[in-house]
LOMARLUM-376715 format. One record per residue (C-alpha): residue in three letters; x, y, z. Coordinates in steps of 0.25 Angstrom, whole numbers, plus 5000, padded with zeros to 4 digits. Example, Ala and Ser with C-alpha at 12.3 -4.5 7.8 and 13.67 -1.06 7.14 Angstrom:
BEGIN
Ala504949825031 Ser505549965029 
This chain:
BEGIN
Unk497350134937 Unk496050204943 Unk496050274955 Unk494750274960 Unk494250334975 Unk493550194980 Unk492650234990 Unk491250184983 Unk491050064989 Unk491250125003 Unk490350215012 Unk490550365011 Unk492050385016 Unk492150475028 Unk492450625021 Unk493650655017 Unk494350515016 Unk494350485000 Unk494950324995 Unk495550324983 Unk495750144979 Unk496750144970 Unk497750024962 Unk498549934970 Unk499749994965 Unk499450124973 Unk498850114987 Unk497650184989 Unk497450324992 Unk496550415005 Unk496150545005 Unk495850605018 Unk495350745015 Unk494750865025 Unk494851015023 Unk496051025031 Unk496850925024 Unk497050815013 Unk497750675015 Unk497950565004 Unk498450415010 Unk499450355003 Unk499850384989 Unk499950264980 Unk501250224970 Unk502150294963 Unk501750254950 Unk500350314954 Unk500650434958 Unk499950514948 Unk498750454951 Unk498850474967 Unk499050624964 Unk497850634956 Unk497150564964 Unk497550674977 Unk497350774967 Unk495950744962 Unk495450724976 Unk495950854983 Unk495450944972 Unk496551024973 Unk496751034989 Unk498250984994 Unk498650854998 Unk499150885014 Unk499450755019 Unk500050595012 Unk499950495021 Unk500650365018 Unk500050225025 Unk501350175022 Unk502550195012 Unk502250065001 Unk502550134987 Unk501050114984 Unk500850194997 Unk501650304994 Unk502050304980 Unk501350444978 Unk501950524990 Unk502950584981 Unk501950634970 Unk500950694981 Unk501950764988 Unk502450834976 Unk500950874972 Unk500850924988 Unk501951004993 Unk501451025007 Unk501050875007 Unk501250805018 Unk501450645018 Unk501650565031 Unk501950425031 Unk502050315042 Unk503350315050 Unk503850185048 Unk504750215034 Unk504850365039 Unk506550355038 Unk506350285024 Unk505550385018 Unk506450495023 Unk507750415017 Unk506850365007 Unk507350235007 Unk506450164996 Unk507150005001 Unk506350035017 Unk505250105009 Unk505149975002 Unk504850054988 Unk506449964982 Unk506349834987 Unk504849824982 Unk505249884969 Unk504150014970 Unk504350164970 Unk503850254978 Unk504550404975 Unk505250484987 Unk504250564997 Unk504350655009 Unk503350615022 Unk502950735031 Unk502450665044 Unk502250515050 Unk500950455052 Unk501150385067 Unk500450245069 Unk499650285081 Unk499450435076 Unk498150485071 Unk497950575059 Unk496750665057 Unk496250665042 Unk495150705035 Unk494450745047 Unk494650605053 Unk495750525063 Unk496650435055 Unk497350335067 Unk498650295061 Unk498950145063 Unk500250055060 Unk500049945051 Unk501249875048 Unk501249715040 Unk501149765026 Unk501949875029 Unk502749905043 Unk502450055044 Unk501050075036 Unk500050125045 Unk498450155043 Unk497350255048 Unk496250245053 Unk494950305057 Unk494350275070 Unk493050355067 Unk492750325053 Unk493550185056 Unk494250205042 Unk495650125039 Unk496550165030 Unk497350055029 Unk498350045019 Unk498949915016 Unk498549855029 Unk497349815026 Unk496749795013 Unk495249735009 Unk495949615005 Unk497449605013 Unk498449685015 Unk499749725009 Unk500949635008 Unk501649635020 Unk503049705016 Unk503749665028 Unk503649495025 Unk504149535011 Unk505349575018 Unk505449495029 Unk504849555040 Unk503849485048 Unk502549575045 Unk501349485045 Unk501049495059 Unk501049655058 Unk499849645047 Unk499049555056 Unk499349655067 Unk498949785059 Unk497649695053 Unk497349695068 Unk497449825068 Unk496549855058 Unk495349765065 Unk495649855078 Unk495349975071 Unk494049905065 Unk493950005053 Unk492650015044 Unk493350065031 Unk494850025027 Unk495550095016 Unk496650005011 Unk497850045004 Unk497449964993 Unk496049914988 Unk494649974991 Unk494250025005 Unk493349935012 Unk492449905025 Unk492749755028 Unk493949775037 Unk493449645046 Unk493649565032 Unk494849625026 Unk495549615040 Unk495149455038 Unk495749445024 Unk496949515028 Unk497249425039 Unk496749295031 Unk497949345020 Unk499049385032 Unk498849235039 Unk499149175025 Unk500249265024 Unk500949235037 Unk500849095033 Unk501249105021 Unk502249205019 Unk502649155004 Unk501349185001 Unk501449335007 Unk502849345000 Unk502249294985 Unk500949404989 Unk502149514991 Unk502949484977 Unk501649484969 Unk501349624976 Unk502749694974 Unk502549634958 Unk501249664955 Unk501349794962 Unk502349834952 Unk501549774942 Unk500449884944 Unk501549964944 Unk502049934930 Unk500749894922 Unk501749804916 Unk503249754913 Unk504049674905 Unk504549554913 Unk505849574912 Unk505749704919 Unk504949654929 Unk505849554933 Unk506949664934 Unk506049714944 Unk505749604951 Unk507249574952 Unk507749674960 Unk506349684968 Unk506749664984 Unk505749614990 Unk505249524978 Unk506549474980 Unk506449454994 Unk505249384993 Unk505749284983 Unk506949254993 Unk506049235003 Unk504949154999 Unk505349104986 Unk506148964993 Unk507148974983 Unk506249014969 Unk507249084962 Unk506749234961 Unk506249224945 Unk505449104948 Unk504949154960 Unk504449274955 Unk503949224942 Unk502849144952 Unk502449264958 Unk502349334944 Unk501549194942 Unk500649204954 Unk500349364949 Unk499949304936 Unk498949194941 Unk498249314950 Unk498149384936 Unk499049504943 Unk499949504932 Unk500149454917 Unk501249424909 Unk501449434895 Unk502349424886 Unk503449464897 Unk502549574902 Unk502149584916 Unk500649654915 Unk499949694929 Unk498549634928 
């Protein structure tokens, strides 16, 4: 996978703030950087760990990494904290409240890292970045917003100057990220049209999503988004099939490839693939049901099989 800083197609940047796009495995990654401090937003997964480290490495030139910050604690989120703070010792991370208690128990089931079958390897947070707080980076005033719907306790920043959104899986240039909560349950649908709102109060002029290239067009994203949340709340089936084929091809990414049989091991003891299926499946016993979603990956040409072999495309 290349990591490339996507800026080109945007105006200059304000100084000091640095994009860097990534793969949807890893969510993408924010340098704020002054001469009193450097400050890197989010960490991407596990798996790429390597490549986030470089990534801080290369674009500090040798300065310390002073301060993680974590828009919320998904294992594509955070999946390199642990590899960061062992490069900085006098890093600090801060992460929202919400999962405060989990992380201190590390309780990877609340952390949600068991029952969607991820890693994320043990980390320490230092402070708590407070919705309705402010931060200063980078010589510029980061407000500190709530945005609960795809996840209960993410929160984003933005800048009121600059009118700059960092807005993690809130918002991206087409949708948001699937909303955890309905996967379990929990009535959440409401929350992302209420953070949506949100983020057409704040009016920004540039939004850097967690995932996919920065972009200007709020007004239209904000409309898609909203477009794909109605059809959602209509028809929750439909949210709960977009969930399944997440968690797998997620994994997929993951893997490159796997035998069938071991992916059916997985998909077996994954919780909230099972949850799902009880959910929504009207009775589909669990192999069928998620052979149609292997199905429906395979007509969207997100996956191939051969010869038993599960390829991500």
């Amino acid at each position: 996978m290349s990591v490339i800083p996507n800026t080109a197609s945007l105006a200059p940047l304000p100084q000091g703030l640095q994009v860097f796009e990534r793969g949807w495995l890893s969510a993408n990654n924010i340098l704020l950087m002054d001469e009193a401090s450097a400050v890197w937003i989010d960490s991407g997964y596990v798996s790429h760990a390597p490549q986030t480290l470089a990534l801080v490495q290369n674009a500090l030139h040798g300065r310390p990494l002073d301060l993680l910050l974590n828009t919320h604690l998904h294992s594509d989120h955070c999946g390199g904290n642990h590899a960061l703070q062992n490069a900085y010792a006098n890093l600090q991370t801060w992460i929202p409240p919400g999962l405060a208690l989990a992380v201190s128990q590390w309780d990877e089931t609340v952390l949600s890292y068991a029952p969607t079958g991820q890693e994320c390897p043990r980390f320490d947070f230092h402070g708590l970045l407070q919705p309705g707080s402010e931060i200063r980076l980078a010589g510029m005033t980061w407000e500190i917003h709530a945005a609960p719907g795809h996840d209960p306790h993410s929160v984003i920043f933005f800048e009121r100057d600059e009118r700059i959104l960092i807005s993690a899986d809130a918002l991206w240039e087409h949708g948001f990220g699937v909303v955890f909560p309905e996967l379990e349950g929990v009535a959440a649908f409401h929350e992302v049209g209420q953070t949506l709102d949100l983020i057409e109060s704040l009016n920004p002029l540039l939004v850097i999503p967690g995932h996919g290239s920065p972009f200007r067009d709020c007004a239209k994203a904000l409309q898609f988004a909203r477009q794909k949340l109605a059809a959602f709340t209509r028809h929750p089936e439909k949210h709960a099939r977009y969930g399944a084929k997440v968690l797998i091809k997620f994994k997929l990414l993951e893997w490159h490839q796997i035998e069938r049989s071991k992916f059916v091991d997985w998909a077996e003891n994954n919780q909230y693939l099972r949850l799902l299926q009880e959910a929504y499946a009207f009775g589909q016993p669990y192999a069928e049901w998620l052979d149609m979603i292997l199905g429906e990956l395979i007509k969207s040409q997100a996956l191939e099989i051969d010869e038993s072999v599960l390829r991500n495309i």
